[in-house]
N, CA, C and O of each residue as an XYZ file, in Angstrom:
376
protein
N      17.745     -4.382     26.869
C      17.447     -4.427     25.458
C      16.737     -3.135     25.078
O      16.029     -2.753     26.010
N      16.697     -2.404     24.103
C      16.691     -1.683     23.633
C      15.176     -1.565     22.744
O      14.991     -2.465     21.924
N      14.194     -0.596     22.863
C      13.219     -0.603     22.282
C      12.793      0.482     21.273
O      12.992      1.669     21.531
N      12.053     -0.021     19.821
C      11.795      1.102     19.189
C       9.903      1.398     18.940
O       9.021      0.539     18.968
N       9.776      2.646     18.747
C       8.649      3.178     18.414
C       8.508      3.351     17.103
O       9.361      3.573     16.244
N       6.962      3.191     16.999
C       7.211      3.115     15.300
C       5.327      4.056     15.095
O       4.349      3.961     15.836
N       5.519      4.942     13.688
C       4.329      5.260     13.979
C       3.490      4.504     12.852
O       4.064      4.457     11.765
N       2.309      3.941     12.913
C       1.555      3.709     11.792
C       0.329      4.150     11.500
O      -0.345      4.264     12.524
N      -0.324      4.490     10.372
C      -1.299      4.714     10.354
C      -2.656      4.005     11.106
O      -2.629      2.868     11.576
N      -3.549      4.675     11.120
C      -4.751      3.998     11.710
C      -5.176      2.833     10.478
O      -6.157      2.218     10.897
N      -4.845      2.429      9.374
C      -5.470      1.243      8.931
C      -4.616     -0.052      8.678
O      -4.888     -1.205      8.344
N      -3.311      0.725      9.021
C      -2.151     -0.495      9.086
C      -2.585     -0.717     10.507
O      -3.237     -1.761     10.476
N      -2.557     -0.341     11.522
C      -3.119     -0.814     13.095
C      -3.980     -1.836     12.981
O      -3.919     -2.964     13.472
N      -4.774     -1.348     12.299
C      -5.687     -2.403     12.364
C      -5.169     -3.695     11.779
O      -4.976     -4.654     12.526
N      -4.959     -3.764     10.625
C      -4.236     -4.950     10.273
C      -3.359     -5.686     10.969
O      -3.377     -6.901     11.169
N      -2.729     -5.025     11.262
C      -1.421     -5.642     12.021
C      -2.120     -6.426     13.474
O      -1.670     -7.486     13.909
N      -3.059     -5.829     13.982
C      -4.088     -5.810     15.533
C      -4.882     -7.193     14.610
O      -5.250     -8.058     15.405
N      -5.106     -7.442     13.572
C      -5.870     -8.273     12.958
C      -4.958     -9.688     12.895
O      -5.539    -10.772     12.852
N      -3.585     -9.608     12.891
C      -2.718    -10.813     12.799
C      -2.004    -10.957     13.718
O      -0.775    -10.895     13.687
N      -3.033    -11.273     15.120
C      -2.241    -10.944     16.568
C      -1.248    -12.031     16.396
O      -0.098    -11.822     16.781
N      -1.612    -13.356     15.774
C      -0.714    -14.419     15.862
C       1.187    -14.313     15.616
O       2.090    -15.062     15.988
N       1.193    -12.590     14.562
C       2.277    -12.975     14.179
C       3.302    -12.304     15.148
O       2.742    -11.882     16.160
N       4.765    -12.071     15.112
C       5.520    -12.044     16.510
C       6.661    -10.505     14.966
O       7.659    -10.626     14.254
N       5.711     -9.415     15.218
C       6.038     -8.645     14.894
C       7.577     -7.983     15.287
O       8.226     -7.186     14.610
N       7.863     -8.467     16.350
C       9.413     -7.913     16.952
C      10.241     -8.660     15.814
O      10.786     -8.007     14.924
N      10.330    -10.205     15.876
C      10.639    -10.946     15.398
C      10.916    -10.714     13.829
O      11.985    -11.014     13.297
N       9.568    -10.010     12.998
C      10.148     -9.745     11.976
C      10.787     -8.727     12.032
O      11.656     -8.910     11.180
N      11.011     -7.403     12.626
C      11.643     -6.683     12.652
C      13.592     -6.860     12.703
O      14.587     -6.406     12.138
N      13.273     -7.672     13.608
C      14.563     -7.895     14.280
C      15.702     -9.177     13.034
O      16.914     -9.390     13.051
N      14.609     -9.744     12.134
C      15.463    -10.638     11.126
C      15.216     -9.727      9.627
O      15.611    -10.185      8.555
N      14.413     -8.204      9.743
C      14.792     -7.885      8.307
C      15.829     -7.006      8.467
O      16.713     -6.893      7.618
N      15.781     -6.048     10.007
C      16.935     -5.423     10.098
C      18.602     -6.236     10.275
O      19.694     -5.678     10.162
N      18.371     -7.475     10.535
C      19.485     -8.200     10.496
C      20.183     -8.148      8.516
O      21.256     -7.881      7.974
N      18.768     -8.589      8.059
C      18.961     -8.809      6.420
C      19.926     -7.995      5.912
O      20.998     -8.215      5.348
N      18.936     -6.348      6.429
C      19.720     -5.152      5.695
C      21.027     -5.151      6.399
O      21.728     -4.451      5.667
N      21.909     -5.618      7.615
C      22.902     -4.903      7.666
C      23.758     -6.148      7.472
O      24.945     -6.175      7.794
N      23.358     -6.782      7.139
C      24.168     -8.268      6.280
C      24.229     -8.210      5.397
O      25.268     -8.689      4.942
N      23.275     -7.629      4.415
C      23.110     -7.104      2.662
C      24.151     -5.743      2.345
O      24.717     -5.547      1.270
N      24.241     -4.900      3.526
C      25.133     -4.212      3.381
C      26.854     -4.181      3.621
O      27.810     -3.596      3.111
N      26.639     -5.124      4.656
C      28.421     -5.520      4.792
C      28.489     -6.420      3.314
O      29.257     -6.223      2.372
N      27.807     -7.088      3.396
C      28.292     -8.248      1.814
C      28.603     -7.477      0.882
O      29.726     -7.568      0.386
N      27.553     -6.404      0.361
C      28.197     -5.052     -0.505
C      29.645     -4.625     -0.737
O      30.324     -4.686     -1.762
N      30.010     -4.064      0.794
C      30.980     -3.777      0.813
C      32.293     -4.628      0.736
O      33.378     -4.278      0.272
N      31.978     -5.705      1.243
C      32.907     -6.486      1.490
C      33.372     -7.722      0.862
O      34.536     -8.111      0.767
N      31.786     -8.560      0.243
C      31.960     -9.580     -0.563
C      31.906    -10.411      0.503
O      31.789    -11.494     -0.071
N      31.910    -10.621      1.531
C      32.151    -11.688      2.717
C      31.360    -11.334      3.872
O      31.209    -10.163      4.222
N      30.651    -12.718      4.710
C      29.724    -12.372      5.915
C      31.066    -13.414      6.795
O      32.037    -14.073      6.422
N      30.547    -13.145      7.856
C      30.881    -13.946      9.162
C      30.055    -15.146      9.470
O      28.878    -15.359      9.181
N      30.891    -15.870     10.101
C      30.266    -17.260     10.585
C      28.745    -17.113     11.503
O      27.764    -17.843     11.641
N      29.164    -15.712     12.044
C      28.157    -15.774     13.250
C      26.780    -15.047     11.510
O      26.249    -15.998     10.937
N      26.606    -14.402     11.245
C      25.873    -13.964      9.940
C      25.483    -15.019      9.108
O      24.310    -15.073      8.738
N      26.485    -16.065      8.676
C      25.841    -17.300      8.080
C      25.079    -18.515      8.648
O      24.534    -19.544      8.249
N      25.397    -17.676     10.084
C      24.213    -18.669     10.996
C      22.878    -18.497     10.629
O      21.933    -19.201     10.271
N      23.161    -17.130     10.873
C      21.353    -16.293     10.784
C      21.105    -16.705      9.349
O      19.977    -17.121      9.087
N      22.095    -16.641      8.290
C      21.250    -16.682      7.268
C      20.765    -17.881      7.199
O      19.540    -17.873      7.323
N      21.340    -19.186      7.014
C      21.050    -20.484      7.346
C      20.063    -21.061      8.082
O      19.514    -22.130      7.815
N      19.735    -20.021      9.443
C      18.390    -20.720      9.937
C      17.363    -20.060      9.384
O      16.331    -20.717      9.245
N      17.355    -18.482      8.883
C      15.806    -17.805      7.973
C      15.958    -18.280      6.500
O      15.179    -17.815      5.668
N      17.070    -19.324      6.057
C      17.183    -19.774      4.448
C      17.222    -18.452      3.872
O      16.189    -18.110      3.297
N      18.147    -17.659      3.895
C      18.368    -16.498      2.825
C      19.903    -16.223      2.730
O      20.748    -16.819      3.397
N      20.074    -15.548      2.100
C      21.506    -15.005      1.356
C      21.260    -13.760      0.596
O      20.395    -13.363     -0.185
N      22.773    -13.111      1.324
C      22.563    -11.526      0.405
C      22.102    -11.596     -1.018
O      21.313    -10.895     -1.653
N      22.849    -12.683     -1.349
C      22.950    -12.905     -3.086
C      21.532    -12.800     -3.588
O      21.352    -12.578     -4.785
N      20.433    -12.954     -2.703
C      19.214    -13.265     -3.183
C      18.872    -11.849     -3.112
O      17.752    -11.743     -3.612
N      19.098    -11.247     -2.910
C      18.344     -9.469     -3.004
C      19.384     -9.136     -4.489
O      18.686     -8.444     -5.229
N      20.881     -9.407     -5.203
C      21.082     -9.125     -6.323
C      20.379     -9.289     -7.581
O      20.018    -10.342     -8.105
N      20.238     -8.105     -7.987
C      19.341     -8.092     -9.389
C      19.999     -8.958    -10.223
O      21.109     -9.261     -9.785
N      19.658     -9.556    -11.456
C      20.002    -10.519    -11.921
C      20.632    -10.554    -13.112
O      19.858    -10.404    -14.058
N      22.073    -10.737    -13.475
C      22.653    -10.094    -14.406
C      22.554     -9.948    -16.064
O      21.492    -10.568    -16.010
N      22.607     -9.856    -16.559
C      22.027     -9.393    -17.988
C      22.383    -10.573    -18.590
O      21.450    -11.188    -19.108
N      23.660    -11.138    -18.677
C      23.681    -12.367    -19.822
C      22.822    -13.016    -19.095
O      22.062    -13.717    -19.764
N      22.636    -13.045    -17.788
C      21.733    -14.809    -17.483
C      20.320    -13.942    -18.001
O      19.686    -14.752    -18.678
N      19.921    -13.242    -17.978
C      18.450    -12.971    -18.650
C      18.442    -13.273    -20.104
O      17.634    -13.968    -20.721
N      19.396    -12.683    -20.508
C      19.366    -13.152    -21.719
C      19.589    -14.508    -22.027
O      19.261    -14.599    -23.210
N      19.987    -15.691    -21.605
C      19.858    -16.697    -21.656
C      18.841    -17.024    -21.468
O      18.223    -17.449    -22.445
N      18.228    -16.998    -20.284
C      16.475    -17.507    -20.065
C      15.878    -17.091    -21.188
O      15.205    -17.836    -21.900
N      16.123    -15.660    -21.457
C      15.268    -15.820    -23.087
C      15.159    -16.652    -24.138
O      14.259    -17.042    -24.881
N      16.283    -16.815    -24.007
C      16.841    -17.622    -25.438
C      16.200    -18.720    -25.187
O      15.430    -19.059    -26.086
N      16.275    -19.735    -23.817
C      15.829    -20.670    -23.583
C      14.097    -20.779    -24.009
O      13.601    -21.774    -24.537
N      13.520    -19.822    -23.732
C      12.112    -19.956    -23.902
C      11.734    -19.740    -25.195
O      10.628    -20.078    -25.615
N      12.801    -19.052    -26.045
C      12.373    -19.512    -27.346
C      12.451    -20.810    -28.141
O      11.797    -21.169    -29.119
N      13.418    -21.416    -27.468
C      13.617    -22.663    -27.925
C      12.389    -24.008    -28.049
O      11.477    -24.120    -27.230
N      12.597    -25.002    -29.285
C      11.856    -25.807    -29.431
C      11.766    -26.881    -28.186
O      12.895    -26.990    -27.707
N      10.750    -27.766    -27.449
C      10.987    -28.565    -26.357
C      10.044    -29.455    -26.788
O       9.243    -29.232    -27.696
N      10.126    -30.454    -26.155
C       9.595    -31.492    -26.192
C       8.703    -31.902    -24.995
O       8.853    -31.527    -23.832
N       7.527    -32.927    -25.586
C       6.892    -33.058    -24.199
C       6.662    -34.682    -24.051
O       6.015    -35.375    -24.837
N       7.510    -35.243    -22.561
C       7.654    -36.679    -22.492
C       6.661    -36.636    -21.516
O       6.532    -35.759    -20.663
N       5.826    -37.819    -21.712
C       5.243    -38.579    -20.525
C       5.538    -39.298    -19.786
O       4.637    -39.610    -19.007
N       6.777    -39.910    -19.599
C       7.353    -40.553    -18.229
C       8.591    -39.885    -18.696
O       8.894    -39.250    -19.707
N       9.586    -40.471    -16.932
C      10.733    -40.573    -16.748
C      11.587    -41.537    -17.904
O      12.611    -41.244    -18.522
N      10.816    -42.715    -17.949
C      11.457    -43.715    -18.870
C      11.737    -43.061    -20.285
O      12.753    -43.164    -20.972
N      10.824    -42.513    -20.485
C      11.162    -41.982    -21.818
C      12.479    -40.869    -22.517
O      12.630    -40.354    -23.625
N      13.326    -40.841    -21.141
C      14.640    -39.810    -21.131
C      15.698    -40.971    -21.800
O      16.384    -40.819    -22.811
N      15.607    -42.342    -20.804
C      16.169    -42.967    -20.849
C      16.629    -43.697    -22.022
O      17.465    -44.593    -21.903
């Protein structure tokens, strides 16, 4: 297996030396997965079975790094201008 060096400053050290608990390879190894899954999807529109594994067990999807397209913003707007109502139970839908 293959190892990388990384340089950080002296006050990220510390931090990082401060959260011995967390399994720093680990994140490395599922954001660089992210990016080169975010980048085939780019290109391609399509992941692999073995890729929708990974995404499925960290709960993510390329789709979730796409900025968010203009009519749906503009809808949420619209929505929050709108008049609403405020019920105190469930029953009261009914």
């Amino acid at each position: 297996m293959a190892s990388i060096t990384m340089s950080l400053s002296d006050e990220l050290k510390k931090e990082i030396k401060d959260l011995a608990w967390v399994n720093w390879s680990e994140i490395a190894r599922e954001e660089t997965m992210k990016k080169l899954i975010f980048e085939n999807y780019l290109k391609t529109g399509d992941i692999s079975n073995e890729q929708w594994t990974f995404c499925e067990k960290i709960d993510w999807h390329p789709v979730d790094e796409l900025p968010l397209k203009e009519e749906f913003k503009k809808e949420i707007e619209s929505r929050k201008k709108e008049k609403s109502i405020r019920l105190n139970s469930v029953e009261e839908i009914l």
